[in-house]
PDB file of N, CA, C and O in Angstrom:
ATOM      1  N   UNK A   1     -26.194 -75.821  67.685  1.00  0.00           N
ATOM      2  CA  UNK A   1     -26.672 -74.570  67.145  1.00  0.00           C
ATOM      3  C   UNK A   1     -26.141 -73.369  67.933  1.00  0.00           C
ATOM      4  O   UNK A   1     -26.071 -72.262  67.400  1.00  0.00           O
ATOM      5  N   UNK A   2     -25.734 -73.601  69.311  1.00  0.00           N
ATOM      6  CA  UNK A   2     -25.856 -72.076  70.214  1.00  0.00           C
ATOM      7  C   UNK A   2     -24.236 -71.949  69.972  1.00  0.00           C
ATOM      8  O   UNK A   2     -23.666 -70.859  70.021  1.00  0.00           O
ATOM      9  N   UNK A   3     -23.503 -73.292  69.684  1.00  0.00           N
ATOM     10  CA  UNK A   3     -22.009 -72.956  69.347  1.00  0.00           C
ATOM     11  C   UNK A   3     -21.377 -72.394  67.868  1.00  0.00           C
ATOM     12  O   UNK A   3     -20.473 -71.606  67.590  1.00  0.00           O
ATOM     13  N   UNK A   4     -22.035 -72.962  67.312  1.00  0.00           N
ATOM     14  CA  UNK A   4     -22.087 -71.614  65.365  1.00  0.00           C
ATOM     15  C   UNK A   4     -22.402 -70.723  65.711  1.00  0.00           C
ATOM     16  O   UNK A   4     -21.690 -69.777  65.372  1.00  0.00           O
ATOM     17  N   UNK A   5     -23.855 -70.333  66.749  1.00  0.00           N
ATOM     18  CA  UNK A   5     -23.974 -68.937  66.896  1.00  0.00           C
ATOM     19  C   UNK A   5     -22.789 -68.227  67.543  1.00  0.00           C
ATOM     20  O   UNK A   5     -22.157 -67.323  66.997  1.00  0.00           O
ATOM     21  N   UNK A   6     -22.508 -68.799  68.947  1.00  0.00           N
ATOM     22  CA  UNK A   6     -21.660 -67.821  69.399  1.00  0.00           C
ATOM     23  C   UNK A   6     -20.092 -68.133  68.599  1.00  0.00           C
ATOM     24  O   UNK A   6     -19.158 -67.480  69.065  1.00  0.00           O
ATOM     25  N   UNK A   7     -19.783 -69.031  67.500  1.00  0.00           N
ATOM     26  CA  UNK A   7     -18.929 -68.190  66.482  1.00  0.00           C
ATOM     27  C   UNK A   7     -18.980 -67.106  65.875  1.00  0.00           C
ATOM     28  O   UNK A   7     -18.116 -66.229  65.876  1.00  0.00           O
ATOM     29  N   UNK A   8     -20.279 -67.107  65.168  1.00  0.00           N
ATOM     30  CA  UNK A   8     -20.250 -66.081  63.968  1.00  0.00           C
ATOM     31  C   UNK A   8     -20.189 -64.981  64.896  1.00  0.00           C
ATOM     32  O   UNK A   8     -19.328 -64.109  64.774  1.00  0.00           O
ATOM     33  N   UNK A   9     -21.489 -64.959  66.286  1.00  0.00           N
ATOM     34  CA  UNK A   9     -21.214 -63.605  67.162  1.00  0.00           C
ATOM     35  C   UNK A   9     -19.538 -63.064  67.035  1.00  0.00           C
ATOM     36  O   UNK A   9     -19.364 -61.916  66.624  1.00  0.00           O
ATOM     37  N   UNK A  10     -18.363 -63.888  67.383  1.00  0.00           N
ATOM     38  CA  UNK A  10     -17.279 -64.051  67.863  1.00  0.00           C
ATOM     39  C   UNK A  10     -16.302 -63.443  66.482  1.00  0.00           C
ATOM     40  O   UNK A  10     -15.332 -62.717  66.265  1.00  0.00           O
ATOM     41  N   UNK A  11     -17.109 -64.130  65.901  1.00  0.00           N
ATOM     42  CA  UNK A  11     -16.184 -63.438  64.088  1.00  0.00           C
ATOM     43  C   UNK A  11     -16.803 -62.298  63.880  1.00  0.00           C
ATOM     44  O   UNK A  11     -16.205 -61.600  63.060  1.00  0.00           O
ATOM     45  N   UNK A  12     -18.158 -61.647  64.471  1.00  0.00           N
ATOM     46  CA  UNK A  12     -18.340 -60.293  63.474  1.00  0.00           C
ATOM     47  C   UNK A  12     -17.588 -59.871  64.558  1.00  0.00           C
ATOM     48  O   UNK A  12     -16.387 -59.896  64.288  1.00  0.00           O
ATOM     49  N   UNK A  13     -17.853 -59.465  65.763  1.00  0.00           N
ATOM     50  CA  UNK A  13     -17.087 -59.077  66.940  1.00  0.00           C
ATOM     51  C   UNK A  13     -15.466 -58.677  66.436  1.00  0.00           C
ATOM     52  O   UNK A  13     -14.976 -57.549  66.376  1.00  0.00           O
ATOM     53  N   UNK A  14     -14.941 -59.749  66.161  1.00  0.00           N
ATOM     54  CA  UNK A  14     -12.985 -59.774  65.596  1.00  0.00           C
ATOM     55  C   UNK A  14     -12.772 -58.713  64.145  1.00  0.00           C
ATOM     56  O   UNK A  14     -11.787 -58.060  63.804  1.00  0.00           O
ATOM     57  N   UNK A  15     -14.275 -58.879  63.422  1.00  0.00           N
ATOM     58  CA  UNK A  15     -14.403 -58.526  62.193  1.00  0.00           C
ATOM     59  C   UNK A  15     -14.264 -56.738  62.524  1.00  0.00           C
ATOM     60  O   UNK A  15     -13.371 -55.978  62.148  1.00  0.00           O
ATOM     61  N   UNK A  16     -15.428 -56.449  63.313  1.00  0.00           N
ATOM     62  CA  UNK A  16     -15.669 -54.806  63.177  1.00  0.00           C
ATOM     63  C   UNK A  16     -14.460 -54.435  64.272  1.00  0.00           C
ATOM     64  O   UNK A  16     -14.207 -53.231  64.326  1.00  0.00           O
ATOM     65  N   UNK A  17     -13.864 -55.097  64.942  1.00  0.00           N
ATOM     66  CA  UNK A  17     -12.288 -53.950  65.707  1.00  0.00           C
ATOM     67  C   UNK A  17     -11.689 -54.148  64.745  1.00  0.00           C
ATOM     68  O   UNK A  17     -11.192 -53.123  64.277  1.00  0.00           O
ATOM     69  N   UNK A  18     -11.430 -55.362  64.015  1.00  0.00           N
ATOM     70  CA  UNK A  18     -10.607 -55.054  62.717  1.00  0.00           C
ATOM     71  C   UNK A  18     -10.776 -53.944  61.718  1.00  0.00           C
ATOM     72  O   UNK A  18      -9.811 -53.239  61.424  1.00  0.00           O
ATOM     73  N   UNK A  19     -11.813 -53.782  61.252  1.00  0.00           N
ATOM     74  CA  UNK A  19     -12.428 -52.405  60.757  1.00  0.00           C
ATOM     75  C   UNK A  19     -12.013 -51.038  61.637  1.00  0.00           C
ATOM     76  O   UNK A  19     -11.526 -50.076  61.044  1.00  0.00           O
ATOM     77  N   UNK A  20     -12.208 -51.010  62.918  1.00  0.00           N
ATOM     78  CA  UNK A  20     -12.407 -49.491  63.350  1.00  0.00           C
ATOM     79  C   UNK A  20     -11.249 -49.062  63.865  1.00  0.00           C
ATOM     80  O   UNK A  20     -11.180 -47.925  64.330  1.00  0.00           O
ATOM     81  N   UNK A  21      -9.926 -50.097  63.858  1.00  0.00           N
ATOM     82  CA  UNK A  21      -8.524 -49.743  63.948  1.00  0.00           C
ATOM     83  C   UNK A  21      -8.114 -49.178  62.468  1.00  0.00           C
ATOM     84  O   UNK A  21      -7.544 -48.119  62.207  1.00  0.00           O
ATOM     85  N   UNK A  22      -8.516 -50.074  61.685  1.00  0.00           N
ATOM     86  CA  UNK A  22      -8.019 -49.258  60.244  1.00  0.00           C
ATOM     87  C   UNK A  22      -8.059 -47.887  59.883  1.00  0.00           C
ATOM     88  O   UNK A  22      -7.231 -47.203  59.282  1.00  0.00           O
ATOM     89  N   UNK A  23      -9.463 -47.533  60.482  1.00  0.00           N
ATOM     90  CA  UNK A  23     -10.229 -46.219  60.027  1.00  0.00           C
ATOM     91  C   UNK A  23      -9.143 -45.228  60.739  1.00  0.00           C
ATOM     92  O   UNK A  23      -8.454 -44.336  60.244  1.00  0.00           O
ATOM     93  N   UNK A  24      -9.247 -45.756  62.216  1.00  0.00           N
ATOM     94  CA  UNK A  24      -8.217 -44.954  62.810  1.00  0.00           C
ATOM     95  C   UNK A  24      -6.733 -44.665  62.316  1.00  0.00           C
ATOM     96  O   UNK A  24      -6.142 -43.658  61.925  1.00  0.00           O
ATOM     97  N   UNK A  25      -6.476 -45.690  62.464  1.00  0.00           N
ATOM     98  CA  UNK A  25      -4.810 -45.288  61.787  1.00  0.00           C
ATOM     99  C   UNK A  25      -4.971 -44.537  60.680  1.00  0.00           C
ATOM    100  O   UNK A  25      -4.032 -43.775  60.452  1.00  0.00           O
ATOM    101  N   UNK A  26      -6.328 -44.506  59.538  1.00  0.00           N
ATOM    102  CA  UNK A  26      -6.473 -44.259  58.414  1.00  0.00           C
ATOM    103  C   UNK A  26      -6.233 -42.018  58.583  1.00  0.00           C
ATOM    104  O   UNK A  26      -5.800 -41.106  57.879  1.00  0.00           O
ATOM    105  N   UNK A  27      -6.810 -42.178  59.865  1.00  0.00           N
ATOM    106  CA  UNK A  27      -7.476 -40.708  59.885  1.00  0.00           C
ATOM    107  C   UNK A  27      -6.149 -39.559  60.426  1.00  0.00           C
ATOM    108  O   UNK A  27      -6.216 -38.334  60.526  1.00  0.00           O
ATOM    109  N   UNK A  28      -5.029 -40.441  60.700  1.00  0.00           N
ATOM    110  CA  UNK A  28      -4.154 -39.572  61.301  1.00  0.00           C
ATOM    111  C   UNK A  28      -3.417 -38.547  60.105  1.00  0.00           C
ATOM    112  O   UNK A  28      -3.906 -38.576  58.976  1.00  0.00           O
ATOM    113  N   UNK A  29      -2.576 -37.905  60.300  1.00  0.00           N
ATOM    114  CA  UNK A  29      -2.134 -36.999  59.553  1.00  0.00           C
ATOM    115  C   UNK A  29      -1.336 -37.126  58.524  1.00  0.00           C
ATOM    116  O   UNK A  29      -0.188 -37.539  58.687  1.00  0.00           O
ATOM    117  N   UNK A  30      -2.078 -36.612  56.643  1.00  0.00           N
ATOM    118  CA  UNK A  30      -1.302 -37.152  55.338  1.00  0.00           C
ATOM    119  C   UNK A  30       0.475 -36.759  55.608  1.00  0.00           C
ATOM    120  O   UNK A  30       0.802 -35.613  55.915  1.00  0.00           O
ATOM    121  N   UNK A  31       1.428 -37.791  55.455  1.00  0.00           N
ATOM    122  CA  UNK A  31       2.710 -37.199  55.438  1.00  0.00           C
ATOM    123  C   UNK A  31       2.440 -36.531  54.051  1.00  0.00           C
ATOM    124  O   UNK A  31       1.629 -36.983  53.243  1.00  0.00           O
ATOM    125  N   UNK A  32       3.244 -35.343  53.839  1.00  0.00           N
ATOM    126  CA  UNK A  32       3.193 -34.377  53.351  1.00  0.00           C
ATOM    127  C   UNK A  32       5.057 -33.908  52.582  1.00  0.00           C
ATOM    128  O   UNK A  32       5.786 -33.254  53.328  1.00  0.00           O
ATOM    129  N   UNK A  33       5.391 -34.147  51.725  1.00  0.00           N
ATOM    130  CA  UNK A  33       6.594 -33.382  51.870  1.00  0.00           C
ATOM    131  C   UNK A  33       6.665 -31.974  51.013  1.00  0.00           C
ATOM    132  O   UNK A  33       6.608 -32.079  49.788  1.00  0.00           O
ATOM    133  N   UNK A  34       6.776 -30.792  51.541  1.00  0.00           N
ATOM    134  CA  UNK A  34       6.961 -29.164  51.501  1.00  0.00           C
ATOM    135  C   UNK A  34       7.991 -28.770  50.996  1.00  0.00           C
ATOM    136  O   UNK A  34       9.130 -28.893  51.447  1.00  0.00           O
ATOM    137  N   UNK A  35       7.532 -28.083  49.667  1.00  0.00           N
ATOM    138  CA  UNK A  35       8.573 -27.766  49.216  1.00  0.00           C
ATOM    139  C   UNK A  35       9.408 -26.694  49.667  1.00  0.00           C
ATOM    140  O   UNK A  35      10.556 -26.657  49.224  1.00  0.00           O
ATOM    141  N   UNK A  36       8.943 -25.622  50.653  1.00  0.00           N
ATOM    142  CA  UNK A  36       9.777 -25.047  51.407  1.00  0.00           C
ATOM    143  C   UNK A  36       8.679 -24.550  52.873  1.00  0.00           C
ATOM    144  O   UNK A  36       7.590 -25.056  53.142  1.00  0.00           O
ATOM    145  N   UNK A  37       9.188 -23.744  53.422  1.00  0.00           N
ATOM    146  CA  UNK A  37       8.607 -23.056  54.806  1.00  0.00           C
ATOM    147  C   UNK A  37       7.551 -22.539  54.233  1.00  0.00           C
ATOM    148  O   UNK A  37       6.536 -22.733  54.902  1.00  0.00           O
ATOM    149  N   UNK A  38       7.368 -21.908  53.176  1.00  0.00           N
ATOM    150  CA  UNK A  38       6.183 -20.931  53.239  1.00  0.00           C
ATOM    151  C   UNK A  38       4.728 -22.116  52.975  1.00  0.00           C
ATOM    152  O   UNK A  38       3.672 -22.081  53.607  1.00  0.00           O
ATOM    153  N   UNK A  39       5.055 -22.992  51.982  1.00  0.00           N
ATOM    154  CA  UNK A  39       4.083 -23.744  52.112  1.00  0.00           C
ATOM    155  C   UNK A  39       3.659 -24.591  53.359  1.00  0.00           C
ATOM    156  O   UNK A  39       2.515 -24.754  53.783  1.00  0.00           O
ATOM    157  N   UNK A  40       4.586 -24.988  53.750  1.00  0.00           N
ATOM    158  CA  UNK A  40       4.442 -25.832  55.190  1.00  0.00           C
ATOM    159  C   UNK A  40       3.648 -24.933  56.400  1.00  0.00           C
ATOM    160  O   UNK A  40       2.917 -25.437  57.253  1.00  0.00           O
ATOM    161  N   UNK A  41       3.908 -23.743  56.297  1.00  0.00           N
ATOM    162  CA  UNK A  41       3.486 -22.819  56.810  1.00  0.00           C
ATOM    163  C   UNK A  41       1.883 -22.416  56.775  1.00  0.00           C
ATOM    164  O   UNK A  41       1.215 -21.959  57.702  1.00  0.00           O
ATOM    165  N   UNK A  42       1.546 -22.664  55.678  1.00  0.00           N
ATOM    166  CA  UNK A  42       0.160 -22.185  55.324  1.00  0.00           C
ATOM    167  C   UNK A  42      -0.688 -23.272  56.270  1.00  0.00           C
ATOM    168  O   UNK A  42      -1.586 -22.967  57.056  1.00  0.00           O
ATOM    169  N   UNK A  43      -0.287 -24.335  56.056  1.00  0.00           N
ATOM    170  CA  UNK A  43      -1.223 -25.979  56.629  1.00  0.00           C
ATOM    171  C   UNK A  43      -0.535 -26.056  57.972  1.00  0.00           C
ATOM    172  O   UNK A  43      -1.194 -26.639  58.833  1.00  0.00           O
ATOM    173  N   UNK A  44       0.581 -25.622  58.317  1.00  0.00           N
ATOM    174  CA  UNK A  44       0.782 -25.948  59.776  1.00  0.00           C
ATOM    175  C   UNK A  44       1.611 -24.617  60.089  1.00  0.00           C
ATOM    176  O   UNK A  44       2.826 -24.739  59.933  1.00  0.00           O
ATOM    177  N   UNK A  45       1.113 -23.264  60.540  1.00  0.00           N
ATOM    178  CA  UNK A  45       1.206 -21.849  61.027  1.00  0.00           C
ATOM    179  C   UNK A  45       2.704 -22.356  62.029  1.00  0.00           C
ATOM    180  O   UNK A  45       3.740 -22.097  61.416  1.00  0.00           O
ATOM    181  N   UNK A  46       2.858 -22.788  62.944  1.00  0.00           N
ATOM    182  CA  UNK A  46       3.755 -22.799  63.883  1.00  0.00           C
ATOM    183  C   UNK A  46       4.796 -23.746  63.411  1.00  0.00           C
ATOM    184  O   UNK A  46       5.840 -23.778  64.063  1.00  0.00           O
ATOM    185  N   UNK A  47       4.692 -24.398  62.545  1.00  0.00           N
ATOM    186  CA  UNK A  47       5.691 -25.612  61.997  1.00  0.00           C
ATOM    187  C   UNK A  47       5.033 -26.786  62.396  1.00  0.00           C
ATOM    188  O   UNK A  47       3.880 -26.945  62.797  1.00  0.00           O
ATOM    189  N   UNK A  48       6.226 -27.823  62.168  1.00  0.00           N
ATOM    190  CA  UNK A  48       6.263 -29.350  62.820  1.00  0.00           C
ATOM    191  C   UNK A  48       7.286 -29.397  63.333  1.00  0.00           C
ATOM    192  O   UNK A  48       8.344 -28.934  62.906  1.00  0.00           O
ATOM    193  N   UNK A  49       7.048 -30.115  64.579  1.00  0.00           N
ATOM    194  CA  UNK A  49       7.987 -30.469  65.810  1.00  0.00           C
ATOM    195  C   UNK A  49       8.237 -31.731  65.811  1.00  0.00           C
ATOM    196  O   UNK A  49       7.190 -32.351  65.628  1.00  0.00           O
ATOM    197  N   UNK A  50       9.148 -32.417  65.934  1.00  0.00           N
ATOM    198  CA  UNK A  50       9.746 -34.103  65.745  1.00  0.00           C
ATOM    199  C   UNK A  50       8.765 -34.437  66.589  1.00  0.00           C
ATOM    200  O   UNK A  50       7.900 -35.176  66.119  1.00  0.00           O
ATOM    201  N   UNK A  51       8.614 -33.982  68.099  1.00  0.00           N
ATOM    202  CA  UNK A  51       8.210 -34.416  70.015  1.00  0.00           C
ATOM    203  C   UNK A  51       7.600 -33.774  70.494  1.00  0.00           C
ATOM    204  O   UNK A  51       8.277 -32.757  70.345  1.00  0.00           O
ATOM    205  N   UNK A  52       6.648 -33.422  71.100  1.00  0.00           N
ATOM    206  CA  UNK A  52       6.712 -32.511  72.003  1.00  0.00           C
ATOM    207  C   UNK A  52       7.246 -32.205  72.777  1.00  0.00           C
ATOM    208  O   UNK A  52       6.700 -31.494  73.621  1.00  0.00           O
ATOM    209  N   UNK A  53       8.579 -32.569  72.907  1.00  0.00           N
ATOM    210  CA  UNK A  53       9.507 -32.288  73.907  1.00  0.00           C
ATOM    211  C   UNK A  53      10.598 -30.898  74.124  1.00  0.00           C
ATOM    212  O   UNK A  53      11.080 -30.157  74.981  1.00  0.00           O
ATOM    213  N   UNK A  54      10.562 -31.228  72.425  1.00  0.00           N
ATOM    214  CA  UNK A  54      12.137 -30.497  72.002  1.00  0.00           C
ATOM    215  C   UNK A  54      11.246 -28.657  72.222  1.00  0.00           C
ATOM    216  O   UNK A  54      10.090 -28.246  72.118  1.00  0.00           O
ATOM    217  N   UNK A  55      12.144 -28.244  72.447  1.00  0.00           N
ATOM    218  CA  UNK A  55      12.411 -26.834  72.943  1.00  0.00           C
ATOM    219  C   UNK A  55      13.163 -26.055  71.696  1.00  0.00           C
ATOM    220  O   UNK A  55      14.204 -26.578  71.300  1.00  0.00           O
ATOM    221  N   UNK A  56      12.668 -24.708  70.973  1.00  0.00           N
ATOM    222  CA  UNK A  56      13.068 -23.972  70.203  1.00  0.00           C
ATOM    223  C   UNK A  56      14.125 -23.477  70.221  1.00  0.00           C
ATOM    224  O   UNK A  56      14.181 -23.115  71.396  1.00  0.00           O
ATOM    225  N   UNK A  57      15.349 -23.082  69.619  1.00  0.00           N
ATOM    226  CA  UNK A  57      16.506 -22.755  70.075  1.00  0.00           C
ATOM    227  C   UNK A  57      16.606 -21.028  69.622  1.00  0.00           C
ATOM    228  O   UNK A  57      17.353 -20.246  70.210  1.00  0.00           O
ATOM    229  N   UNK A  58      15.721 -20.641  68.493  1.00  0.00           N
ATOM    230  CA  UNK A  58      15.575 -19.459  68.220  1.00  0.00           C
ATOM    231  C   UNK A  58      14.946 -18.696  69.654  1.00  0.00           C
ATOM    232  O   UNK A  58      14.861 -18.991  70.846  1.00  0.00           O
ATOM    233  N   UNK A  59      14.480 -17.277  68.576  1.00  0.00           N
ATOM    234  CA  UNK A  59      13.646 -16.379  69.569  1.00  0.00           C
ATOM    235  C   UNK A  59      12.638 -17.339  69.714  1.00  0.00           C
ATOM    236  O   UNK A  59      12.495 -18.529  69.432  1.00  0.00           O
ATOM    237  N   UNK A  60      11.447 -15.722  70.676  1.00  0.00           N
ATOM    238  CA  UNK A  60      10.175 -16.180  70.459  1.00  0.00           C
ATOM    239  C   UNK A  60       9.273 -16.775  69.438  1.00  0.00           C
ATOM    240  O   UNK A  60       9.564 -16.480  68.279  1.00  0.00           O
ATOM    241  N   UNK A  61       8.148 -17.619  69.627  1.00  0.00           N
ATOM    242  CA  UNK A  61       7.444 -18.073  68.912  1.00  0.00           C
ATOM    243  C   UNK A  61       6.124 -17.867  68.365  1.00  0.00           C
ATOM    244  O   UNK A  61       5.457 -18.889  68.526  1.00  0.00           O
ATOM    245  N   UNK A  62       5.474 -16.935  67.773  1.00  0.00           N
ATOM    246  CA  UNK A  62       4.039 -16.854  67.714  1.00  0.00           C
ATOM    247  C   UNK A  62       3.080 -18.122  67.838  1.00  0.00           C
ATOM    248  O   UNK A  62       2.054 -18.114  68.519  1.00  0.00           O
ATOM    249  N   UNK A  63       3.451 -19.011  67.236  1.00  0.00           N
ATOM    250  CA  UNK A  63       2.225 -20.060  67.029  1.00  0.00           C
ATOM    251  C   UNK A  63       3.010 -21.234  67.686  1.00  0.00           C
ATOM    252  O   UNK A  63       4.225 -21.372  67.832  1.00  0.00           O
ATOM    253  N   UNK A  64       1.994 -22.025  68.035  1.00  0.00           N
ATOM    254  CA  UNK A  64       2.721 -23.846  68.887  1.00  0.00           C
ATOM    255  C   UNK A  64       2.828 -24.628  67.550  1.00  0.00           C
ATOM    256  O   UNK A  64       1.973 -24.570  66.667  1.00  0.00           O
ATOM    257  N   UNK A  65       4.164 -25.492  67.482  1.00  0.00           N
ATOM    258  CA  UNK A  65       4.085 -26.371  66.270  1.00  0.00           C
ATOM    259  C   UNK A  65       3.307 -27.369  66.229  1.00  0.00           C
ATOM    260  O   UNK A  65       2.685 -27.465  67.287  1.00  0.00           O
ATOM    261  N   UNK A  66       3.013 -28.298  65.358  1.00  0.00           N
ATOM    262  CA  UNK A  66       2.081 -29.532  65.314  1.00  0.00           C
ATOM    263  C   UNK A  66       3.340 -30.549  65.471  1.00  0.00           C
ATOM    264  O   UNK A  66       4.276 -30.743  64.695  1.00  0.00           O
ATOM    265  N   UNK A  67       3.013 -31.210  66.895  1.00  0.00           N
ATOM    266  CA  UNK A  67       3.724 -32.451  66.950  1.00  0.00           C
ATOM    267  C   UNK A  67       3.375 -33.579  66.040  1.00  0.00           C
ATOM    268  O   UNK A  67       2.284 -34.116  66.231  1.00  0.00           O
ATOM    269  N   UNK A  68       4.360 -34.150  64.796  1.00  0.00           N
ATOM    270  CA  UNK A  68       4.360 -35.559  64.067  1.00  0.00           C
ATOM    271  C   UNK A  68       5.616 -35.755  63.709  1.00  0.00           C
ATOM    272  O   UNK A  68       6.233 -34.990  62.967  1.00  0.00           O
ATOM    273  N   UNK A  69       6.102 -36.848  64.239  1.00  0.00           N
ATOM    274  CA  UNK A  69       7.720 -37.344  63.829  1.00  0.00           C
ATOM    275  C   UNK A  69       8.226 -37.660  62.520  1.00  0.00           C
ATOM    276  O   UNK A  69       9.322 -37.506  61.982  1.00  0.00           O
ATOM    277  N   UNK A  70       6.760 -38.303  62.038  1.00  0.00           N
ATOM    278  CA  UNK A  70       6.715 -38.711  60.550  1.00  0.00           C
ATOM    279  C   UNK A  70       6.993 -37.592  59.587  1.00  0.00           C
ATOM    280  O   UNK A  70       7.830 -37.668  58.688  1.00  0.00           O
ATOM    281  N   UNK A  71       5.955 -36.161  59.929  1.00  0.00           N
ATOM    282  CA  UNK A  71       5.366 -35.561  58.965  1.00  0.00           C
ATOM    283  C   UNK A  71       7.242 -34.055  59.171  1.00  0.00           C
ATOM    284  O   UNK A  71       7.639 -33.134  58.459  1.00  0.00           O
ATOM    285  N   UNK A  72       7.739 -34.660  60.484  1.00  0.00           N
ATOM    286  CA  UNK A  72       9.039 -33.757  60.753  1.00  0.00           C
ATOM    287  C   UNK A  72      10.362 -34.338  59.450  1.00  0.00           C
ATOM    288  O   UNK A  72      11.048 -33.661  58.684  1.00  0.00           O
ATOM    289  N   UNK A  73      10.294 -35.859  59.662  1.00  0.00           N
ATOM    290  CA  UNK A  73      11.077 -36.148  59.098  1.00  0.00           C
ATOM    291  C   UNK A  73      11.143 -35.940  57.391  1.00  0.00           C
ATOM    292  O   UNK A  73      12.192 -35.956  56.746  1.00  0.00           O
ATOM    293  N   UNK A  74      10.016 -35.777  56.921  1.00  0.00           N
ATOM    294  CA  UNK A  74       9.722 -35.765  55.862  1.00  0.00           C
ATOM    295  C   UNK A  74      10.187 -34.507  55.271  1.00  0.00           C
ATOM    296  O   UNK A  74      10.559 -34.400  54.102  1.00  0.00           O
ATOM    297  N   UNK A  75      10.141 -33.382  56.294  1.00  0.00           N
ATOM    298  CA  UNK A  75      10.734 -32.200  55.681  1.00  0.00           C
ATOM    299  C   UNK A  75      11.322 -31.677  56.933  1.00  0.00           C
ATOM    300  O   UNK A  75      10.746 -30.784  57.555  1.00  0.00           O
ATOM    301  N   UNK A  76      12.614 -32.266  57.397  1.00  0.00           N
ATOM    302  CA  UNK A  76      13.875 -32.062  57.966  1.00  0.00           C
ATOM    303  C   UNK A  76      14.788 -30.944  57.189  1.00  0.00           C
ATOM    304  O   UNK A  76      15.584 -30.124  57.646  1.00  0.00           O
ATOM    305  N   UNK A  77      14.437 -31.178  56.040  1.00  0.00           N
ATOM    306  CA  UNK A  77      15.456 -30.180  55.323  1.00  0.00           C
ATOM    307  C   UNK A  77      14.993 -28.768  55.915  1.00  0.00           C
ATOM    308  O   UNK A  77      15.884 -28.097  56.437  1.00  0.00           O
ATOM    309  N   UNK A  78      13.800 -28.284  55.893  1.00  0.00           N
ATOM    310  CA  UNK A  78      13.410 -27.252  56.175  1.00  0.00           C
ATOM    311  C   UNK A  78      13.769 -26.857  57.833  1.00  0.00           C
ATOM    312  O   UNK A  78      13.362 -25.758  58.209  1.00  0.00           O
ATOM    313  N   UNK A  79      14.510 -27.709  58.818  1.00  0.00           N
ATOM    314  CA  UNK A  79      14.820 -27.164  60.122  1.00  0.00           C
ATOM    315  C   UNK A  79      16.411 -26.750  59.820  1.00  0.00           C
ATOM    316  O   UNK A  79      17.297 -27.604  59.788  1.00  0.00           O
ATOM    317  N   UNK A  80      16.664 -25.281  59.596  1.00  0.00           N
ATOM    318  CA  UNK A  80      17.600 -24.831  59.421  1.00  0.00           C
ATOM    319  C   UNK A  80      18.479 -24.588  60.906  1.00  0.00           C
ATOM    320  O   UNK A  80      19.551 -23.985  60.864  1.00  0.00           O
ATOM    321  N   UNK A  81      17.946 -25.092  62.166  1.00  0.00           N
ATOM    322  CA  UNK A  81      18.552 -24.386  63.032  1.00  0.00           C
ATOM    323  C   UNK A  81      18.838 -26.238  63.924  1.00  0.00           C
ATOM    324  O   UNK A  81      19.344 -26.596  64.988  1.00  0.00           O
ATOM    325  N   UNK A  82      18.382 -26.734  63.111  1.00  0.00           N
ATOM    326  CA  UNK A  82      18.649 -28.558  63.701  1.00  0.00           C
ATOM    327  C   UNK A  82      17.831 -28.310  65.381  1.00  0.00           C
ATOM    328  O   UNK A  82      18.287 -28.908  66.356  1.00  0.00           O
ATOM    329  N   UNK A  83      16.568 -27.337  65.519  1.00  0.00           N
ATOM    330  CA  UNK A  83      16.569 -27.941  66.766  1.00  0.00           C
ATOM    331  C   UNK A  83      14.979 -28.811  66.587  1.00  0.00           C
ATOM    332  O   UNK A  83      14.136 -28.830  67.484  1.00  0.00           O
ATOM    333  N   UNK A  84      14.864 -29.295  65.631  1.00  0.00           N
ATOM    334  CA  UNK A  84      13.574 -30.425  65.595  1.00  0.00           C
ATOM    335  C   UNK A  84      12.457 -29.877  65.401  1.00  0.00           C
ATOM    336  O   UNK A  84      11.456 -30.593  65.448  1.00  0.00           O
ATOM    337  N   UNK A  85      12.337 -28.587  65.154  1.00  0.00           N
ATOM    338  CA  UNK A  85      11.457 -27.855  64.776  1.00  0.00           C
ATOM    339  C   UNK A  85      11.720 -27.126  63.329  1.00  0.00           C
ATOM    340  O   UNK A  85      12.507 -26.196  63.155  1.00  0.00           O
ATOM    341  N   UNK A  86      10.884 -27.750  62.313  1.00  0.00           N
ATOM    342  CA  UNK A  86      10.974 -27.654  61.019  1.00  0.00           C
ATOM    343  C   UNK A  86      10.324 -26.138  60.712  1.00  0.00           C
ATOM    344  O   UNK A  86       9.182 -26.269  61.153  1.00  0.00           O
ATOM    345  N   UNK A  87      10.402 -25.163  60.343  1.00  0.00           N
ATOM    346  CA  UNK A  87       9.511 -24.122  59.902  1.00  0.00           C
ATOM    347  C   UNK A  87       8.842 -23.241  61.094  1.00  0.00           C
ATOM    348  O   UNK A  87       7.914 -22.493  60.789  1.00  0.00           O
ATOM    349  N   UNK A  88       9.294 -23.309  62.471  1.00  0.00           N
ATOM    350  CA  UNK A  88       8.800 -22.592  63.281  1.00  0.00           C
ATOM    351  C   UNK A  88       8.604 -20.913  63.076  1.00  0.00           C
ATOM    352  O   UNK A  88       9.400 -20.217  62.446  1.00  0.00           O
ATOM    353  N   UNK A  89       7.605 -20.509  63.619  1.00  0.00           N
ATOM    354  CA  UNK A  89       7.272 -19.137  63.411  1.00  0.00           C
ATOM    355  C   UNK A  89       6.682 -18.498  64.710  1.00  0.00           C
ATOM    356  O   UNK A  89       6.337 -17.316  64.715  1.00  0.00           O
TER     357      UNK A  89
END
């Protein structure tokens, strides 16, 4: 009896991280593809940045971009200056 129990313990246990990884991955950011800067602009003011790494090649910047590689690649077209920053402002 105490070894079924500490299965099922053992399966809800496996059961709910299985659940609360999903949710997570679930909650990260919709890729999105923009049909140009001004819209991209409205939902993300500073742009999208591939990294946080990459460095602006224009002027100054008013706003910090939102780092997502995914949500960069998706609208690459919109980085007119190729420096990984899509729509910066």
């Amino acid at each position: 009896m105490k070894k079924v129990a500490a299965l099922l313990l053992t399966l809800a246990i496996a059961l709910s991280f299985s659940f609360s990884v999903t949710e997570v991955e679930a909650a990260g950011p919709k890729i999105v593809k923009f049909a140009n800067c001004k819209e991209l602009n409205k939902v993300y003011p500073g742009g999208v940045a591939k990294s946080a790494s990459v460095k602006n090649k224009g002027g100054k910047t008013k706003y910090k971009p939102f780092v997502s590689e995914a949500l960069y690649n998706a609208n690459a077209k919109s980085d007119r200056d190729k420096d990984f920053i899509a729509c910066e402002r």
